[in-house]
N, CA, C, O and CB atoms as a CASP TS submission, in Angstrom:
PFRMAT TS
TARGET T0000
AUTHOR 0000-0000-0000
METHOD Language model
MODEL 1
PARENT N/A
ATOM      1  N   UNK     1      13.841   0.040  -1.521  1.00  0.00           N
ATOM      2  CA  UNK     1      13.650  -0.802  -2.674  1.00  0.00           C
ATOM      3  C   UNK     1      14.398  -0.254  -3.889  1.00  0.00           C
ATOM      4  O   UNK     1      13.677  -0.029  -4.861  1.00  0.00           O
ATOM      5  CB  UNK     1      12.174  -0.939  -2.979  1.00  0.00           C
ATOM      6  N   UNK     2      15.653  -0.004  -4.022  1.00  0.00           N
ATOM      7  CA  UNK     2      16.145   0.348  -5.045  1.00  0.00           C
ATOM      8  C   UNK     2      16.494  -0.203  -6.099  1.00  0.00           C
ATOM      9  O   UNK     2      16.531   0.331  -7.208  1.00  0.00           O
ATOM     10  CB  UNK     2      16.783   0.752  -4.827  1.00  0.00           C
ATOM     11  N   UNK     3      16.895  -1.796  -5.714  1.00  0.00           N
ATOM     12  CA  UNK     3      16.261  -2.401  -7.275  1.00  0.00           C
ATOM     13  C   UNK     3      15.672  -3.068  -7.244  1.00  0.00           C
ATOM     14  O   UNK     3      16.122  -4.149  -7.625  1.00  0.00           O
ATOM     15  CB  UNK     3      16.837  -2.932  -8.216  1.00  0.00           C
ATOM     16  N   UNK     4      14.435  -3.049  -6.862  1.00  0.00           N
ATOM     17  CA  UNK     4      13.215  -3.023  -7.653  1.00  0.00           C
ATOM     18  C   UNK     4      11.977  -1.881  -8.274  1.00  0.00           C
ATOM     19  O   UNK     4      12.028  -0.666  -8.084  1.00  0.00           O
ATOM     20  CB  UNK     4      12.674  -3.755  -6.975  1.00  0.00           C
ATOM     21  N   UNK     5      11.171  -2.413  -8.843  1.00  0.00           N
ATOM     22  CA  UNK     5      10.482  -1.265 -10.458  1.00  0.00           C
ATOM     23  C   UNK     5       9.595  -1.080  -8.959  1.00  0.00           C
ATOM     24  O   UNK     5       9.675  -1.438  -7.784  1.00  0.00           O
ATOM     25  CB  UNK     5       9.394  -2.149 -12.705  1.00  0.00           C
ATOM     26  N   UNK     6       8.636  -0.206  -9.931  1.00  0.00           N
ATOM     27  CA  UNK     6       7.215   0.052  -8.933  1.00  0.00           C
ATOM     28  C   UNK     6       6.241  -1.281  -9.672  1.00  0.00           C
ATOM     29  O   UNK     6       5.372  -1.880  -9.038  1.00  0.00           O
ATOM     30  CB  UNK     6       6.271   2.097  -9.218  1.00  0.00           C
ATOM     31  N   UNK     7       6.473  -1.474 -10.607  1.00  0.00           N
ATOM     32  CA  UNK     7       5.432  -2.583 -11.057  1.00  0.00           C
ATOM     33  C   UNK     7       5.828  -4.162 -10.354  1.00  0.00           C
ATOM     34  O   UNK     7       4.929  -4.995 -10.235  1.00  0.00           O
ATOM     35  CB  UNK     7       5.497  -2.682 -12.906  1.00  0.00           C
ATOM     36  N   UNK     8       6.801  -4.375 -10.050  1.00  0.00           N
ATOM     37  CA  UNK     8       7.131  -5.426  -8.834  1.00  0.00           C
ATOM     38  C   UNK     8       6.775  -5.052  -7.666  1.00  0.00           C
ATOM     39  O   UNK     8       6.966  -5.994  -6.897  1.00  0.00           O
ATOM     40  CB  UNK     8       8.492  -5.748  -8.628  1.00  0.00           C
ATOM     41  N   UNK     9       6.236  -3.910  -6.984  1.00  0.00           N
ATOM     42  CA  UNK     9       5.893  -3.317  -5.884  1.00  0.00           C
ATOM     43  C   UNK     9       4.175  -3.553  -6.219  1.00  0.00           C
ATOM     44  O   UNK     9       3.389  -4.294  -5.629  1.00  0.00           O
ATOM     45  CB  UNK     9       6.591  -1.684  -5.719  1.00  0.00           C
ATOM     46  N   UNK    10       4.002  -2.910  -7.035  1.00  0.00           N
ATOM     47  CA  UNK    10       2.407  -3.347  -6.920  1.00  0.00           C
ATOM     48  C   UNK    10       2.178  -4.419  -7.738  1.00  0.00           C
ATOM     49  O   UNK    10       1.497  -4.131  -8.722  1.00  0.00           O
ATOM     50  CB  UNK    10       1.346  -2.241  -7.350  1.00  0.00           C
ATOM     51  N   UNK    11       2.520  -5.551  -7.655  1.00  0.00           N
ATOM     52  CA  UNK    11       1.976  -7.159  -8.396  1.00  0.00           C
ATOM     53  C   UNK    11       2.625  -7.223  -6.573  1.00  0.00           C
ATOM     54  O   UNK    11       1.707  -7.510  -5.805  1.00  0.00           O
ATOM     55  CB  UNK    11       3.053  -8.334 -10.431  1.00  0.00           C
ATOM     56  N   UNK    12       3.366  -7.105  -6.189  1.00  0.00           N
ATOM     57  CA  UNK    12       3.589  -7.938  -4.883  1.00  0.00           C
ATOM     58  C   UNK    12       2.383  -7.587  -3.575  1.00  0.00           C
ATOM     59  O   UNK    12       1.984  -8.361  -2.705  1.00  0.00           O
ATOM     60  CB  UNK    12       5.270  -7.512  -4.308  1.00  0.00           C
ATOM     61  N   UNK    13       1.876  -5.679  -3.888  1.00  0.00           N
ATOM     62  CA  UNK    13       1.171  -5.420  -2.716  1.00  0.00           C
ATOM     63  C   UNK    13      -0.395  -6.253  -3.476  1.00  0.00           C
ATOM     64  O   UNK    13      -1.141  -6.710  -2.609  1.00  0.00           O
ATOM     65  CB  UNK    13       1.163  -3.442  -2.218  1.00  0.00           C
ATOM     66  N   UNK    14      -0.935  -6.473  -5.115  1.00  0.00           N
ATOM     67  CA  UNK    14      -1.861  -7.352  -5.261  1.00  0.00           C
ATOM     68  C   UNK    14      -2.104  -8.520  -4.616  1.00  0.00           C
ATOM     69  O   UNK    14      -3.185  -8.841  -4.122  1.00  0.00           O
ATOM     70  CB  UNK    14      -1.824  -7.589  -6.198  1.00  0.00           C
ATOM     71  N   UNK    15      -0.801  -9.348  -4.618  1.00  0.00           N
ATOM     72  CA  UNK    15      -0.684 -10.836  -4.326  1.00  0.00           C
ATOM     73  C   UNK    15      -1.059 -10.412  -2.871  1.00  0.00           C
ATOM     74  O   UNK    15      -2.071 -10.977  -2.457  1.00  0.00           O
ATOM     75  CB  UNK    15       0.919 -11.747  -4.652  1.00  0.00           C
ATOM     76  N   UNK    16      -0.578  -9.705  -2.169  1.00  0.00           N
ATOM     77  CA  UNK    16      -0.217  -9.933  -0.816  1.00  0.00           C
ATOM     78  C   UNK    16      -1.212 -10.069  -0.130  1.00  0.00           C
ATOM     79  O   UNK    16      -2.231  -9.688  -0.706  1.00  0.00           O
ATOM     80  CB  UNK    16       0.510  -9.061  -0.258  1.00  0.00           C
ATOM     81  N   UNK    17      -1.481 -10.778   1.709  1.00  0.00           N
ATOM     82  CA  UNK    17      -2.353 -11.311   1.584  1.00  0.00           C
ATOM     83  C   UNK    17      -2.756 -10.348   3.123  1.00  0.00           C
ATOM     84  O   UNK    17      -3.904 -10.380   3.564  1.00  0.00           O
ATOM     85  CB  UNK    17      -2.222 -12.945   1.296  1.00  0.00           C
ATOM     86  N   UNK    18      -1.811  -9.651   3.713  1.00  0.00           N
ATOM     87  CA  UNK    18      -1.451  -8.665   4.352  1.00  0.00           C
ATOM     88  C   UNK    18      -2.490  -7.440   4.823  1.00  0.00           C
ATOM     89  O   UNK    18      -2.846  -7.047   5.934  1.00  0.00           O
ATOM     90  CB  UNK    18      -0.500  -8.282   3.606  1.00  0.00           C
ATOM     91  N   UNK    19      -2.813  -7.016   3.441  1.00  0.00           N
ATOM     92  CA  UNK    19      -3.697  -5.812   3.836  1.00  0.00           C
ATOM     93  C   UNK    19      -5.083  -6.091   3.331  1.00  0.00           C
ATOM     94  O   UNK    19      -5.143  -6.810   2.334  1.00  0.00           O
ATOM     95  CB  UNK    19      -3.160  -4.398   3.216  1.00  0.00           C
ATOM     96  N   UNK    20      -6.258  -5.630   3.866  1.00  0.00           N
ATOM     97  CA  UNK    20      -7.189  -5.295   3.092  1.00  0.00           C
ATOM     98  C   UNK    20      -7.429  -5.221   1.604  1.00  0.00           C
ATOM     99  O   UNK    20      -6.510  -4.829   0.885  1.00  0.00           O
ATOM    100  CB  UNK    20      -7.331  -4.446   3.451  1.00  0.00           C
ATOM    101  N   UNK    21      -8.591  -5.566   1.087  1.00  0.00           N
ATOM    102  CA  UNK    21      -8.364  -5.604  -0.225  1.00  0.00           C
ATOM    103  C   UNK    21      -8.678  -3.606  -0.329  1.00  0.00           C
ATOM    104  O   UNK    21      -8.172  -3.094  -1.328  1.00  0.00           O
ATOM    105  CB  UNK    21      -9.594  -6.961  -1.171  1.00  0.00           C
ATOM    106  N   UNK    22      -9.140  -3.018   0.250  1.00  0.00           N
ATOM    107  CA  UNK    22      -9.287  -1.626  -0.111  1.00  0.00           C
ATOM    108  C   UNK    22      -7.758  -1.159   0.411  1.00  0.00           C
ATOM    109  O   UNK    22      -7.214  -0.305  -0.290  1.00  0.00           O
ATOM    110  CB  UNK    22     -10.718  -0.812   0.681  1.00  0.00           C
ATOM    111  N   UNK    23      -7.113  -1.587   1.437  1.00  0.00           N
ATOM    112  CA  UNK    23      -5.821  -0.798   1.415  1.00  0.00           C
ATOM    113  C   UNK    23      -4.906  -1.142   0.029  1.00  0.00           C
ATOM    114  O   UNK    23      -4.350  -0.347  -0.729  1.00  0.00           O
ATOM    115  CB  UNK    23      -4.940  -1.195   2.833  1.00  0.00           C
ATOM    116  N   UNK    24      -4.945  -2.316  -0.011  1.00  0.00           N
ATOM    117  CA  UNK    24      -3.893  -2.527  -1.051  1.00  0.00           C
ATOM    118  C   UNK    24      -4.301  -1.387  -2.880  1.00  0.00           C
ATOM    119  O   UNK    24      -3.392  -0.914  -3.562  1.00  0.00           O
ATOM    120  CB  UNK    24      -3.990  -4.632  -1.303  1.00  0.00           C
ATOM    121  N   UNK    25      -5.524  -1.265  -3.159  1.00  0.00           N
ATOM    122  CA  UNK    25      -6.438  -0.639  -3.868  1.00  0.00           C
ATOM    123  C   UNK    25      -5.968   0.555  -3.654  1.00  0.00           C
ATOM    124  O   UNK    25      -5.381   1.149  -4.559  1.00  0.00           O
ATOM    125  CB  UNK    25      -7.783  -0.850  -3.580  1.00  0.00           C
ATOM    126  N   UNK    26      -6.122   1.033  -2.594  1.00  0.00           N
ATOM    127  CA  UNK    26      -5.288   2.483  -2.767  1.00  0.00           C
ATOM    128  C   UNK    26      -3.488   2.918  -2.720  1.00  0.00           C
ATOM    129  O   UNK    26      -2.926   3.928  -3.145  1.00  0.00           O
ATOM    130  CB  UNK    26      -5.872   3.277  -1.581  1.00  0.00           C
ATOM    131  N   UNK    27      -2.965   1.782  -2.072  1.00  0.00           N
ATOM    132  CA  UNK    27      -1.848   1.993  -2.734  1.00  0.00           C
ATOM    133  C   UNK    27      -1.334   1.157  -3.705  1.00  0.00           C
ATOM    134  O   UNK    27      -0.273   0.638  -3.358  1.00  0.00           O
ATOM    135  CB  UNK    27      -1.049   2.131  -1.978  1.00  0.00           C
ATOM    136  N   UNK    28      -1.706   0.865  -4.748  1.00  0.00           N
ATOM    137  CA  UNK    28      -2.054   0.692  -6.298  1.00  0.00           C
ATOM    138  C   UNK    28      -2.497   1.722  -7.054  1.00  0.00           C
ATOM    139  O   UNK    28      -2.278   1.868  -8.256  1.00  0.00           O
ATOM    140  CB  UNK    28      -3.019  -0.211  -6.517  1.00  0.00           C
ATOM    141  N   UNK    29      -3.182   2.505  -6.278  1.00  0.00           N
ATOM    142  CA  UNK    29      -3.612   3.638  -6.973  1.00  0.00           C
ATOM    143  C   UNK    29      -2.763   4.841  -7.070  1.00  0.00           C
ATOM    144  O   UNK    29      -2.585   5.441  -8.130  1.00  0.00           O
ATOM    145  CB  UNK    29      -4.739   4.000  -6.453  1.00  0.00           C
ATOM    146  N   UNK    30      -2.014   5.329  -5.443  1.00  0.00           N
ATOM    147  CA  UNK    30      -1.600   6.011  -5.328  1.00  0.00           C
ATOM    148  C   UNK    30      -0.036   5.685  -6.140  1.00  0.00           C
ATOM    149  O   UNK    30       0.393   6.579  -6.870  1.00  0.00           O
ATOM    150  CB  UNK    30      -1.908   6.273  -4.123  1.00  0.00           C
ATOM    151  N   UNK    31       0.730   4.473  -5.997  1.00  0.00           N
ATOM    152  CA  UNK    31       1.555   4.617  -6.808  1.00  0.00           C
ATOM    153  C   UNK    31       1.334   4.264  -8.433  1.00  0.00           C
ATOM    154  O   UNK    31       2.343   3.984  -9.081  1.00  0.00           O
ATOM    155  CB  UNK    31       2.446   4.004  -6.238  1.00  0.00           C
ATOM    156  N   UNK    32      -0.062   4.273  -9.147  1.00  0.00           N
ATOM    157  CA  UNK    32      -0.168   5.163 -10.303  1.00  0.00           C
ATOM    158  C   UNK    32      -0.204   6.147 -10.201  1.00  0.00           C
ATOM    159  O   UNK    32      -0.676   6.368 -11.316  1.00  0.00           O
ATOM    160  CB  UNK    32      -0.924   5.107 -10.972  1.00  0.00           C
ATOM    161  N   UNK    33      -0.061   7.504  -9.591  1.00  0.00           N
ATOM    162  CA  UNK    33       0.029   8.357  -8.851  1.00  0.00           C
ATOM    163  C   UNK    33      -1.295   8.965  -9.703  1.00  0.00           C
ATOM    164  O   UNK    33      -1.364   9.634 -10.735  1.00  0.00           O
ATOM    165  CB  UNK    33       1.481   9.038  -8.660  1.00  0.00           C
ATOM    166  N   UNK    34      -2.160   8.502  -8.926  1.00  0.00           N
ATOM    167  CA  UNK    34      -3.477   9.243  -8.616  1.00  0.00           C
ATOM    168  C   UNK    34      -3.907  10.100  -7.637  1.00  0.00           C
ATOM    169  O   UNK    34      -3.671  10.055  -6.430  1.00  0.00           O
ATOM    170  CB  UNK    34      -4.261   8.526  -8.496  1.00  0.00           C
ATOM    171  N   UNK    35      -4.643  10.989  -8.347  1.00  0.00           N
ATOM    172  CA  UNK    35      -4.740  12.095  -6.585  1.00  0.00           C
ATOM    173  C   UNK    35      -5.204  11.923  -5.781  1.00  0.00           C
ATOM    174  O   UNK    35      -6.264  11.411  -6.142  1.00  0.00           O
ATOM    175  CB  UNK    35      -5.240  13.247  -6.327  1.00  0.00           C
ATOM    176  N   UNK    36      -5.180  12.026  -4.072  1.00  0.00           N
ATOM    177  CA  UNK    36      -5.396  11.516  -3.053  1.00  0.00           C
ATOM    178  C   UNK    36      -7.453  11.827  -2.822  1.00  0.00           C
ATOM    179  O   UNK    36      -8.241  11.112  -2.202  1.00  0.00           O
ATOM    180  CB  UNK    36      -4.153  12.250  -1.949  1.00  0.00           C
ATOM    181  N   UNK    37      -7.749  13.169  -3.615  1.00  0.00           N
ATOM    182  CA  UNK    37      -8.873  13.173  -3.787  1.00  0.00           C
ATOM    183  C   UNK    37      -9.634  12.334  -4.651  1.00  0.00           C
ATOM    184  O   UNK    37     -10.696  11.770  -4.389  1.00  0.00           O
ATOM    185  CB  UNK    37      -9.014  14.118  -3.969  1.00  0.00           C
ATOM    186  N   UNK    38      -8.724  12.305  -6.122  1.00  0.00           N
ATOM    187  CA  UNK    38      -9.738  11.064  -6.915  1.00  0.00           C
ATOM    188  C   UNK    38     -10.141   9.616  -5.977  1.00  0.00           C
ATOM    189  O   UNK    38     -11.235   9.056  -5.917  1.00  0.00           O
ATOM    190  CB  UNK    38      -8.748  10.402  -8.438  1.00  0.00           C
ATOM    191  N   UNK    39      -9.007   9.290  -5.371  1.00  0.00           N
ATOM    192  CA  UNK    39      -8.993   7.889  -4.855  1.00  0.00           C
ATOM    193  C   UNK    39     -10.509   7.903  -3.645  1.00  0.00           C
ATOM    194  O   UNK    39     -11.523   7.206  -3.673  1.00  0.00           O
ATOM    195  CB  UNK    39      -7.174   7.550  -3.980  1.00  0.00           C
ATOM    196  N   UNK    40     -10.038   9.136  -2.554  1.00  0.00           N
ATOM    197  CA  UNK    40     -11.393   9.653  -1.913  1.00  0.00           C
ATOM    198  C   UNK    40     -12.481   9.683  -2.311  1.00  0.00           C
ATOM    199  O   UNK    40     -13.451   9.149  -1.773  1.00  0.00           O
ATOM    200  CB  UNK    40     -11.443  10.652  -1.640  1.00  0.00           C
ATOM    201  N   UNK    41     -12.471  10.477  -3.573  1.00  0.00           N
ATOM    202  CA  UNK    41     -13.903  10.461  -4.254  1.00  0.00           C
ATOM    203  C   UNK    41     -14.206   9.070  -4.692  1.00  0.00           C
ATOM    204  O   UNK    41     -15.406   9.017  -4.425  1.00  0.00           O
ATOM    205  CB  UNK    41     -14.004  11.449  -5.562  1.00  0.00           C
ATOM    206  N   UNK    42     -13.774   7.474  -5.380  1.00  0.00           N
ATOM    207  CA  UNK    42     -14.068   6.626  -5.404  1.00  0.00           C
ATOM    208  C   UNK    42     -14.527   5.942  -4.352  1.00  0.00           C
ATOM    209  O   UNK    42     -15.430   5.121  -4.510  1.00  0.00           O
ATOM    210  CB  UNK    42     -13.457   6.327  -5.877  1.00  0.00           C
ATOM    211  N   UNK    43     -13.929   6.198  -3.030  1.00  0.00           N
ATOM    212  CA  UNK    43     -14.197   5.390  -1.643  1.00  0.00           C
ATOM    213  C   UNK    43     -15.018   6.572  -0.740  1.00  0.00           C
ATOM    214  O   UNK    43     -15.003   6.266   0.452  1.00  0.00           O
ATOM    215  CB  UNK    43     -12.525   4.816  -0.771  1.00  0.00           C
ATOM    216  N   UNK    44     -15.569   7.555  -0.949  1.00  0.00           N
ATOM    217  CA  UNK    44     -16.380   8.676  -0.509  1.00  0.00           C
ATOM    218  C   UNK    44     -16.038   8.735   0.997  1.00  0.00           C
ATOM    219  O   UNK    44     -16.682   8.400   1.991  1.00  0.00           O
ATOM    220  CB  UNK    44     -17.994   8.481  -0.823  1.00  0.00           C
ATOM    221  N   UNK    45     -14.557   9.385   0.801  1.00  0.00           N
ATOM    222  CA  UNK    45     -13.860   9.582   2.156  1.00  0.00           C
ATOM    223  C   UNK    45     -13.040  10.675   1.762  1.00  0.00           C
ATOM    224  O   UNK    45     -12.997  11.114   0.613  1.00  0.00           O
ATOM    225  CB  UNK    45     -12.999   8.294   2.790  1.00  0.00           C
ATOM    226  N   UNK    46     -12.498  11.037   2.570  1.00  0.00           N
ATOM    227  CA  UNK    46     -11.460  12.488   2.838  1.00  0.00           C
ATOM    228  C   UNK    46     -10.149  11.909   2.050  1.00  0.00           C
ATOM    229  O   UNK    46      -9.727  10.755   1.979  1.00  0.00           O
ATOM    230  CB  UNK    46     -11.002  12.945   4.876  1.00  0.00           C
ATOM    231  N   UNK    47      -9.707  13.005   1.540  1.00  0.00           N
ATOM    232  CA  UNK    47      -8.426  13.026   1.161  1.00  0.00           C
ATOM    233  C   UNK    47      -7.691  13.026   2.071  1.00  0.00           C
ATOM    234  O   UNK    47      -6.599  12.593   1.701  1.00  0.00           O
ATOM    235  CB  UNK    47      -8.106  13.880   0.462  1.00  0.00           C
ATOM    236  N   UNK    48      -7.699  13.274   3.048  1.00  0.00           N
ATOM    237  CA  UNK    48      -6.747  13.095   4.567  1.00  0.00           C
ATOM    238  C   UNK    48      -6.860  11.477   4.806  1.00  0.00           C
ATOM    239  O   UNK    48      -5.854  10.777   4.919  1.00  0.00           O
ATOM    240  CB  UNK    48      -7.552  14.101   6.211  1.00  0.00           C
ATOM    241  N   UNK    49      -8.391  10.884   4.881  1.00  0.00           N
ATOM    242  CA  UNK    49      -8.275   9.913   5.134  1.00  0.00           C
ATOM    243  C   UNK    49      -7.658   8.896   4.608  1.00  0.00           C
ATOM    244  O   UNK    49      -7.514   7.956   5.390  1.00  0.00           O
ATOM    245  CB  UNK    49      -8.989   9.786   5.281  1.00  0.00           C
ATOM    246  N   UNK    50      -7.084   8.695   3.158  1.00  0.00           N
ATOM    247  CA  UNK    50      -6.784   8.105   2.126  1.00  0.00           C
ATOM    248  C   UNK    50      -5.208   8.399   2.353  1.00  0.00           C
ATOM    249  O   UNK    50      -4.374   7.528   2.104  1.00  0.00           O
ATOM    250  CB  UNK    50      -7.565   8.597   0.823  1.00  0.00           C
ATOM    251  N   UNK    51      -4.913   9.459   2.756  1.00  0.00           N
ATOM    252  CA  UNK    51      -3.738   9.310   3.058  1.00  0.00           C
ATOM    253  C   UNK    51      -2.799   8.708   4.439  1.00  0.00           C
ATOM    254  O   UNK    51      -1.596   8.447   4.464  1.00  0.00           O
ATOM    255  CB  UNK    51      -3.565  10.332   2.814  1.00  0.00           C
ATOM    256  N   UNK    52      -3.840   8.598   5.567  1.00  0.00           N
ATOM    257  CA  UNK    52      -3.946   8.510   6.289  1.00  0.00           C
ATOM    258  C   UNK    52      -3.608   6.446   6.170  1.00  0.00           C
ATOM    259  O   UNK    52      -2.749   5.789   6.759  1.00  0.00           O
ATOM    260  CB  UNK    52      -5.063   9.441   6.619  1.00  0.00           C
ATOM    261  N   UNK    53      -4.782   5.939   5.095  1.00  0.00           N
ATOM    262  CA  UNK    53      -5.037   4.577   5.234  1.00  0.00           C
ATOM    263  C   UNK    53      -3.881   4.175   4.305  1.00  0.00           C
ATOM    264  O   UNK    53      -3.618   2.973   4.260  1.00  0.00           O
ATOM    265  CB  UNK    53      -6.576   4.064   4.840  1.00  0.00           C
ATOM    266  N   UNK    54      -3.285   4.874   3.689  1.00  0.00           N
ATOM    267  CA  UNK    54      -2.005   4.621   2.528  1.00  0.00           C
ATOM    268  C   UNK    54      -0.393   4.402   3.923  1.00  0.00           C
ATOM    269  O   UNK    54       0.367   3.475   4.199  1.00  0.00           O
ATOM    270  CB  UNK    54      -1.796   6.726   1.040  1.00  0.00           C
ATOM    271  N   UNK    55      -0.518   5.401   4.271  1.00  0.00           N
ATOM    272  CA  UNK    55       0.786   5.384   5.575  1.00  0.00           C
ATOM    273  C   UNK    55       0.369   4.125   6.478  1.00  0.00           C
ATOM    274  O   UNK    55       1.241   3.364   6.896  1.00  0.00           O
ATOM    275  CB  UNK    55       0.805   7.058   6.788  1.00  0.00           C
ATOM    276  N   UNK    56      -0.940   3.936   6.757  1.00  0.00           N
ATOM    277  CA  UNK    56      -1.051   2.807   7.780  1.00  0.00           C
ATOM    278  C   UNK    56      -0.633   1.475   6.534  1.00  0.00           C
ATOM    279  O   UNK    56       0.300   0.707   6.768  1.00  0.00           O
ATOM    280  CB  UNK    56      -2.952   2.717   8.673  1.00  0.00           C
ATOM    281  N   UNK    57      -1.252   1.393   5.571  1.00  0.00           N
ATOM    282  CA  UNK    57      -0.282   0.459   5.083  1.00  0.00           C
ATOM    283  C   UNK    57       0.591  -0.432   5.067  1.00  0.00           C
ATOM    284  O   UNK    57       0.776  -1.621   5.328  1.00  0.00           O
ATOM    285  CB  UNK    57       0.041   0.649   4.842  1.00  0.00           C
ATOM    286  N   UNK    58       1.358   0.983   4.471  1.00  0.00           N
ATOM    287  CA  UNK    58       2.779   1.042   4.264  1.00  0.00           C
ATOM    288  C   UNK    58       3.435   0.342   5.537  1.00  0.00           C
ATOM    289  O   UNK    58       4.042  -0.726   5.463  1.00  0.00           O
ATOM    290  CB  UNK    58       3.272   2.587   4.060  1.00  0.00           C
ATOM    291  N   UNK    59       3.267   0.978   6.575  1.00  0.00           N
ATOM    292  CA  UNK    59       3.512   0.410   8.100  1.00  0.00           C
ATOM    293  C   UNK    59       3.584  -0.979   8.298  1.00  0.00           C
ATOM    294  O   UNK    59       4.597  -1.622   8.573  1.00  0.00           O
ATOM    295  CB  UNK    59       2.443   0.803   9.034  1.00  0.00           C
ATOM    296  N   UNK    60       1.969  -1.569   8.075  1.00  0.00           N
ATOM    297  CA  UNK    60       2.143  -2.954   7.893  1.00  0.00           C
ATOM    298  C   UNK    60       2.933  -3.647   7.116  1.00  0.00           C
ATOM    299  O   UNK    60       3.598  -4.596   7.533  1.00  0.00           O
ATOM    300  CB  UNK    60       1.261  -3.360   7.641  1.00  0.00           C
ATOM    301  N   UNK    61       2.938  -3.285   6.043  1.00  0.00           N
ATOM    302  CA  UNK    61       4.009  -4.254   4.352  1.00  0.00           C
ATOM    303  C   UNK    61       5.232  -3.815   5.443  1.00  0.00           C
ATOM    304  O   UNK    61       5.810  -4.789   5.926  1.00  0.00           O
ATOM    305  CB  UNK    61       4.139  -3.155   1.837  1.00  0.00           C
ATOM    306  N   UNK    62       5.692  -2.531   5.884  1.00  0.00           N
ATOM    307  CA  UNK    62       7.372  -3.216   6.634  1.00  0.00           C
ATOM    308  C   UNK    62       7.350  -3.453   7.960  1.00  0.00           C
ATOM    309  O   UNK    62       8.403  -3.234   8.559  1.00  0.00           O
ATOM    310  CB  UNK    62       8.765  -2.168   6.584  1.00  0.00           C
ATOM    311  N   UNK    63       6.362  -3.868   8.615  1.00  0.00           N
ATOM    312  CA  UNK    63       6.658  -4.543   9.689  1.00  0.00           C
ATOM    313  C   UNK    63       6.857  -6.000   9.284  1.00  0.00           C
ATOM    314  O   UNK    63       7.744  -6.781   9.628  1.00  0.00           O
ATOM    315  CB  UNK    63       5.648  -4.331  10.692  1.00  0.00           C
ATOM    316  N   UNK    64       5.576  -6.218   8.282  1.00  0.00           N
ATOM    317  CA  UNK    64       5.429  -7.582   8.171  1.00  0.00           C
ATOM    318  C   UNK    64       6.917  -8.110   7.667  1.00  0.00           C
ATOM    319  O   UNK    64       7.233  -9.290   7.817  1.00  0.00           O
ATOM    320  CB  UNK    64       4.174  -7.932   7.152  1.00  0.00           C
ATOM    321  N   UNK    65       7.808  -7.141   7.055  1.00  0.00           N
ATOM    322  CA  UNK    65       8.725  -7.848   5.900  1.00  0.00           C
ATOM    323  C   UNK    65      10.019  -7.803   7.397  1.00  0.00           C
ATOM    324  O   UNK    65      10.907  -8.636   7.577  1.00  0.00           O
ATOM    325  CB  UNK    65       9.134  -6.604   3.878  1.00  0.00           C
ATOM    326  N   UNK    66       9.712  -6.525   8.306  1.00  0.00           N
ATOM    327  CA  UNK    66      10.846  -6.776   9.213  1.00  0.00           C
ATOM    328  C   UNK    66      11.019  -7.966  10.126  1.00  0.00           C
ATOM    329  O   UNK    66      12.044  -8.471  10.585  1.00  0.00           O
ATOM    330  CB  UNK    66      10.901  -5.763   9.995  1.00  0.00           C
ATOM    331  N   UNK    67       9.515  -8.336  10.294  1.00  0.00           N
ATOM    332  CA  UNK    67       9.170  -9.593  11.261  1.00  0.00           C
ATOM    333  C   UNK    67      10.019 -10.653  10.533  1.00  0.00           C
ATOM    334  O   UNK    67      11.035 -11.055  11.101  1.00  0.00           O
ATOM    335  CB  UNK    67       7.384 -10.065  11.368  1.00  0.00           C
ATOM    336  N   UNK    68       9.642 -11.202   9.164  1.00  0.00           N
ATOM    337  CA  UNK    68      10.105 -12.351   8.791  1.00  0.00           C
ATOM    338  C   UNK    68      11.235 -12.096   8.136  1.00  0.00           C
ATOM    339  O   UNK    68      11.667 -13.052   7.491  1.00  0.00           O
ATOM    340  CB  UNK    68       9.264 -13.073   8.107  1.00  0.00           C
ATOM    341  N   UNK    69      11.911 -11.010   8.092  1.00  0.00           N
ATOM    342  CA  UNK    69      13.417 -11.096   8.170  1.00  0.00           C
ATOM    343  C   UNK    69      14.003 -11.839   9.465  1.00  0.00           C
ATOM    344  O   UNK    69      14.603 -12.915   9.472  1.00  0.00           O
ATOM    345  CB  UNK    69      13.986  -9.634   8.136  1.00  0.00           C
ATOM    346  N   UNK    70      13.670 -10.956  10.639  1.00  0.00           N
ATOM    347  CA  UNK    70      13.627 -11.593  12.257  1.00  0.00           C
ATOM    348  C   UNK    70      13.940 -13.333  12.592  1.00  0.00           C
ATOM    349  O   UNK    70      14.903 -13.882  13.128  1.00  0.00           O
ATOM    350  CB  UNK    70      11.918 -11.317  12.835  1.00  0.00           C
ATOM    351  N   UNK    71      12.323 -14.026  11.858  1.00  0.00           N
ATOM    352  CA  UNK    71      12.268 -15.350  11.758  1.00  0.00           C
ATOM    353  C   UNK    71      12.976 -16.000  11.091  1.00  0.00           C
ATOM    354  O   UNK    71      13.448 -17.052  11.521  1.00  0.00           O
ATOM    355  CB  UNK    71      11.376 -15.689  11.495  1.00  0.00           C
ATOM    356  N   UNK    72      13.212 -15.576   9.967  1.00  0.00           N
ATOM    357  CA  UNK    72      13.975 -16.417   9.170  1.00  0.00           C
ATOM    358  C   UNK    72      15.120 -16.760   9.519  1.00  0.00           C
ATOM    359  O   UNK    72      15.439 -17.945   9.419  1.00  0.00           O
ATOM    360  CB  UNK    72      14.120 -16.023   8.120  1.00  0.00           C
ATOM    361  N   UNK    73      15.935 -15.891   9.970  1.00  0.00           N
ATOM    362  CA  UNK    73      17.618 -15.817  10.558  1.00  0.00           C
ATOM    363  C   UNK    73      17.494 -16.741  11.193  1.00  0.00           C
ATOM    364  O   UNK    73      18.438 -17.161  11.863  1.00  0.00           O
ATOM    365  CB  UNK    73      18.297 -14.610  11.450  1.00  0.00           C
TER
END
């Protein structure tokens, strides 16, 4: 994503309809770059886990975007 901001990145992972409303929540959070423990301590889970549910994500937002590149063509 090089041109685009991070604030077009998170209004797009808000809108999106893709993840969980707690995944998208933490990566909103994390790219305010909040610490992986604060975010934990709000959702009373591991800092591993939070990082853990941030990468699974991520995964989804580019499969989903590789899929409908795929379709569209």
């Amino acid at each position: 994503m090089p041109n685009r901001t991070i604030g077009y990145f998170i209004d797009f992972v808000k809108k999106t309809h893709r993840l969980k409303p707690k995944e998208a929540d933490i990566l909103v959070l994390r790219l305010k770059k909040k610490k992986l423990s604060a975010i934990g301590h709000k959702y009373k889970v591991s800092y591993e886990r939070i990082r853990q549910i941030e990468k699974e994500s991520l995964i989804k937002l580019e499969k989903k975007s590789y899929q409908e590149k795929l379709f569209d063509e």
